[in-house]
N, C-alpha and C positions, 0 to 999 in steps of 0.2 A: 628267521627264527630268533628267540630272545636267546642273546649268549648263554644269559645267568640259566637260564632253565636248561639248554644244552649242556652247560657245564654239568649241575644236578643231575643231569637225566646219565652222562656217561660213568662218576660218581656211583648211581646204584646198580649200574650196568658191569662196573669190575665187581662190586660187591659179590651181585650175585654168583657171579663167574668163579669167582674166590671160593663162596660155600656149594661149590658142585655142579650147579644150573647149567645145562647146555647153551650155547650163545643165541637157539631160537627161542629155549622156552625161559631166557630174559626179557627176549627182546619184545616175545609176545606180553609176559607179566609187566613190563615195565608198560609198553604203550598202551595196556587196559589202566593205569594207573595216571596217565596224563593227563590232564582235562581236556585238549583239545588244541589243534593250529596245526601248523606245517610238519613240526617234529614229530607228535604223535602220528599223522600219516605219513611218512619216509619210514618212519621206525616200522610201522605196520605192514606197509611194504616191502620193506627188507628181510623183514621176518617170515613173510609168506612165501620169496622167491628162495630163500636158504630153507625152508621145510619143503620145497620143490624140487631142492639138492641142486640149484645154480652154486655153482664157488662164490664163494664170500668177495672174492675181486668182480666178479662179473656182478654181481647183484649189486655191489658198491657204486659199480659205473651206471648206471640207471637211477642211481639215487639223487635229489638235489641236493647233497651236502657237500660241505667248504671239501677242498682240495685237499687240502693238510691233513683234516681230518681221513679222509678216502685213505692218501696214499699209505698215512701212519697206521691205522687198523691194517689194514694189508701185511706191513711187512710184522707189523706185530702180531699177527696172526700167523705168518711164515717163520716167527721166532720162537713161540712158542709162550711168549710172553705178555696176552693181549689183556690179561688185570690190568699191569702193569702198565703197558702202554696206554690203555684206559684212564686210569686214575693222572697219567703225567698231560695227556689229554683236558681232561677235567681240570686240573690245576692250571692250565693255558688257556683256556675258554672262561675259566673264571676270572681272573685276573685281565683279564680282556673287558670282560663285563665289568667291573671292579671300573675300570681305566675309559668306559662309552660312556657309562653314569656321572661319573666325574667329570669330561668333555662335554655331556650337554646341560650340566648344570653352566659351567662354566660360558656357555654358550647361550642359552636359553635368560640368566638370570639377566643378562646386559639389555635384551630383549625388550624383558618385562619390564626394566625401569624406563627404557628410549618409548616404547607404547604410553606408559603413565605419564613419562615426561609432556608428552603431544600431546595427548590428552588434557593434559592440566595447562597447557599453554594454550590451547585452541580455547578451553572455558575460559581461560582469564582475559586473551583476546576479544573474545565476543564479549565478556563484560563491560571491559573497558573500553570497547568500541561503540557500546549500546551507550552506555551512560557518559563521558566524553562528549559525545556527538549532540547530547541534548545538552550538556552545559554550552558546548560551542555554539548551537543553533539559539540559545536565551540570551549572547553578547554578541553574536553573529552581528549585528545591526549598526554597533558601536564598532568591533573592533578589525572584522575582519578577517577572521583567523581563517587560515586553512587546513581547512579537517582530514586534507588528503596526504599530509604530510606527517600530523600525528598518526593516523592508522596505519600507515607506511610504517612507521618508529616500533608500532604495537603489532602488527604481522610479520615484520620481518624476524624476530626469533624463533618464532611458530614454523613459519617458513623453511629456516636452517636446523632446526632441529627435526619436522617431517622430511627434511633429505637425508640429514642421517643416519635416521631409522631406518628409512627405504633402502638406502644402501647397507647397513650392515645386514638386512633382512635379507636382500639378494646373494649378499657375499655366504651367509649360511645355508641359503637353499640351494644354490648352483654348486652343485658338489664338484667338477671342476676346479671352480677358483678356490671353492674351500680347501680342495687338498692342494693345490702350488702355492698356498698362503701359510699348510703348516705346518712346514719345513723354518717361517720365518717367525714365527710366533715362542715364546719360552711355553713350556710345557705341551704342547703341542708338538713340539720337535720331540720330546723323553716319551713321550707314547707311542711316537711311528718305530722309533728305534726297537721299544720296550717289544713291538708288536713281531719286527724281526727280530731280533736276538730270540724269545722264546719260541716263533716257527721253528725255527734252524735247530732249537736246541730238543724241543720233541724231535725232530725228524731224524736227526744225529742220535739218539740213544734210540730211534727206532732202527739202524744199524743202515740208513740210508746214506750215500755218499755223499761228502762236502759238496764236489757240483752238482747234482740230482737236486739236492739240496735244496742249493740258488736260485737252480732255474725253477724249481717248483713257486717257492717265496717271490719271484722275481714275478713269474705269471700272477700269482695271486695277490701281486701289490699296485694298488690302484694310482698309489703318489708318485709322479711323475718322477721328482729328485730322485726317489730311491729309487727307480728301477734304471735309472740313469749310472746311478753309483754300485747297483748289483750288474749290471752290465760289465762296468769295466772290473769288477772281481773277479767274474766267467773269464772275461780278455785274459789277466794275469793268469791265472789256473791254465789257461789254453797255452801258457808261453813257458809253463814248466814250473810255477812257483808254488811252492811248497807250506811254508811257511806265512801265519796268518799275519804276521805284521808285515808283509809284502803284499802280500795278496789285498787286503785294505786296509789301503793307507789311509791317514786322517787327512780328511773331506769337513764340509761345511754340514756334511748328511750327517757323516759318520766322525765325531770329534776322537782326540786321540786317546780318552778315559778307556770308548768303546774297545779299543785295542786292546789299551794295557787290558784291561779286566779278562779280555777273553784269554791273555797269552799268558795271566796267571794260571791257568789250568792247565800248562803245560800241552802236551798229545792231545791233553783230552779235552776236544773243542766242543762235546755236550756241554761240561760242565761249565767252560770257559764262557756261553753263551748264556748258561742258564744264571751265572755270576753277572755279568751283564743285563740281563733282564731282570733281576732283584738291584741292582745299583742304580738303574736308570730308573723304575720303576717309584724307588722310592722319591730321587729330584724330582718327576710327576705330579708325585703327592702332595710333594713340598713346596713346590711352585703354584701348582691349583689351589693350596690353600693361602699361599701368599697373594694370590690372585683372587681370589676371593675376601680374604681380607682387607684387601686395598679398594676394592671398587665399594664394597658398601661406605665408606666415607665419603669418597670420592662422588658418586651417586648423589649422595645427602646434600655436597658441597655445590655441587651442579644446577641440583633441584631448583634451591635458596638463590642461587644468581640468577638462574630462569626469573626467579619472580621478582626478583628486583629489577633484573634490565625489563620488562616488560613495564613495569611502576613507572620507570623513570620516564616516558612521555606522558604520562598524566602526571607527573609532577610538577612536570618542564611545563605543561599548558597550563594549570593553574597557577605555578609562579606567575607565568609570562602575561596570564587573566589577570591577576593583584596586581603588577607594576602596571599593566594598562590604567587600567579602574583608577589608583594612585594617581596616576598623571595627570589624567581625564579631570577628575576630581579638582586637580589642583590649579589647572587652567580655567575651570569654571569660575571657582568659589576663590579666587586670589582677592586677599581685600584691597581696596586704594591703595596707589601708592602717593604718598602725602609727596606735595610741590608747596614752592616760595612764591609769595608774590613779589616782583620787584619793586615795581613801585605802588606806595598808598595811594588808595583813592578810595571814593564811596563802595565803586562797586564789588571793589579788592576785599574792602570790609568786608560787606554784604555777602559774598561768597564765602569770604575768611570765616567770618563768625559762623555763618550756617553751617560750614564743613566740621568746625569745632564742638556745635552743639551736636552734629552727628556721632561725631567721637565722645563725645560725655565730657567735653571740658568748659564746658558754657560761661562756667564761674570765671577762670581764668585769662583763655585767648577771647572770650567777647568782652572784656573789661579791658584787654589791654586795645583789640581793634576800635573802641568807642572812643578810649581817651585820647587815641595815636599816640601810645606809647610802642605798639610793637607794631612796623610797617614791613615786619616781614612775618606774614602770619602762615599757616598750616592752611592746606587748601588740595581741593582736586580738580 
């Protein structure tokens, strides 16, 4: 079920509670008023088996809702104070929802750019594969080139970049690896915290005990570290300790802010918690948008190098085409290289002055070759 709307839904549920409403004929008004999904049938269900006069604990236990929720209605219905636990309910499911939204932007947005990144590197690859490959096939004859080492240079980014889409794409759909991954991530670590400090701190002014507590939070936390480190909180409690800054000490899970914040509230470890989950809640916010912040440049800067390193083997074949062409060129069309004759003689002339007339100096070197004034003339 969608948090934001479970949040809402328990919101108009203390409401009603507040101005008179018995808790069936909310929960009937309320789920004719849903539009539809999982909530409005649990809600309708629960309302049916409590106008059947099941106890409200018994009808709870048949229901598919969160845990936290189940136990806290319970005792807050045994206190006499179920608006109340209602509405701090509400405030905890929102804030939750507030905190999914924010994770799968943060998640989803990196996504969308790795998808458009491949995308636009597989079209520029096949461009510059198509067109490449007929420039090479038009001097193919001349030069030689091997086409199979430019496409090489032009798929290998396409290449590296569809693996690490493919892997970030796995790392987000295997929820697994997603949750042992974020414990080590910034903001991602302020939301599993945010997630327990607020459990504990409903469940604590629902007048459940510090361990009931834990092990409740402990069952219904799917991240490995933390149940790792609510583990050995149960340990200490079990050995007599009293006292929250003994009970959890600062961890890699749990840093030392978590502490202090909760042991400003002295005894009173709802409020200590609920201090905690507004502290941590906010670095969340702060870091998801730092984080967001930073990737759209960073994206842009990314994008721009994709399309240069992919250029740069059509640049490299067309230089490497001109200095060929260049050379080719210059070995053909090299003009004479002008020689001496040693010694005069007829046919020294005869050569001399021809080579001269070639060159446009006729006037000159065949005036000098006729009278044998110059017997070292210009020749090839």
């Amino acid at each position: 079920m969608k948090l934001d709307q479970f949040a809402f839904a328990n919101e108009q549920l203390a409401g009603m509670i507040r101005s008179g409403i018995p808790l069936e004929g909310a929960l009937r008004e309320l789920s004719e008023n849903l539009s539809g999904g999982k909530l409005k049938c649990e809600l309708s269900e629960l309302e049916k088996d409590l106008a059947k006069g099941v106890p409200l604990e018994d009808a709870l236990a048949d229901r598919k809702l969160p845990d936290l929720y189940r136990q806290t209605l319970t005792v807050g219905a045994k206190s006499g104070d179920l608006p109340g636990v209602l509405t701090q309910l509400a405030d905890h499911y929102a804030r939750m929802a507030t905190l999914a939204d924010r994770t799968k932007v943060l998640l989803i947005y990196p996504v969308i750019v790795l998808l458009a990144a491949t995308a636009l590197s597989v079209a520029l690859s096949v461009i510059l594969t198509v067109n490449l490959t007929e420039i090479l096939n038009l001097f193919d004859y001349w030069f030689q080139f091997s086409k199979g080492t430019y496409q090489y240079q032009i798929w290998a980014p396409t290449i590296l970049i569809a693996g690490v889409t493919m892997l970030i794409i796995c790392l987000i759909v295997f929820a697994p690896i997603r949750r042992s991954l974020s414990w080590m991530l910034p903001a991602f670590r302020e939301v599993q915290i945010v997630n327990v400090a607020s459990s504990l701190a409903v469940l604590l002014r629902g007048n459940t005990p510090l361990g009931d507590a834990v092990k409740l939070v402990r069952a219904n936390t799917l991240n490995p570290a933390t149940r790792v480190e609510l583990d050995q909180w149960l340990e200490r409690m079990d050995r007599g300790e009293t006292r929250f800054h003994r009970i959890a000490e600062p961890s890699q899970s749990f840093p030392p802010l978590f502490g202090w914040a909760v042991e400003t509230a002295g005894d009173n470890l709802a409020d200590g918690f609920s201090r905690a989950a507004k502290l941590f809640l906010g670095r969340a916010n702060y870091r998801f948008e730092l984080l967001l912040n930073v990737f759209t440049p960073v994206s842009l800067v990314v994008l721009g190098g994709l399309i240069i390193v992919q250029a740069l083997p059509v640049i490299g074949g067309i230089t490497v085409m001109l200095d060929k062409l260049g050379s080719r060129w210059n070995s053909c069309w090299q003009p004479p290289t002008p020689r001496c004759c040693s010694v005069w003689s007829p046919r020294a002339e005869g050569l001399c002055c021809s080579s001269a007339r070639w060159f446009g100096s006729s006037s000159s070197c065949a005036g000098r070759c006729a009278n044998g004034t110059n017997r070292s003339c210009c020749s090839t």
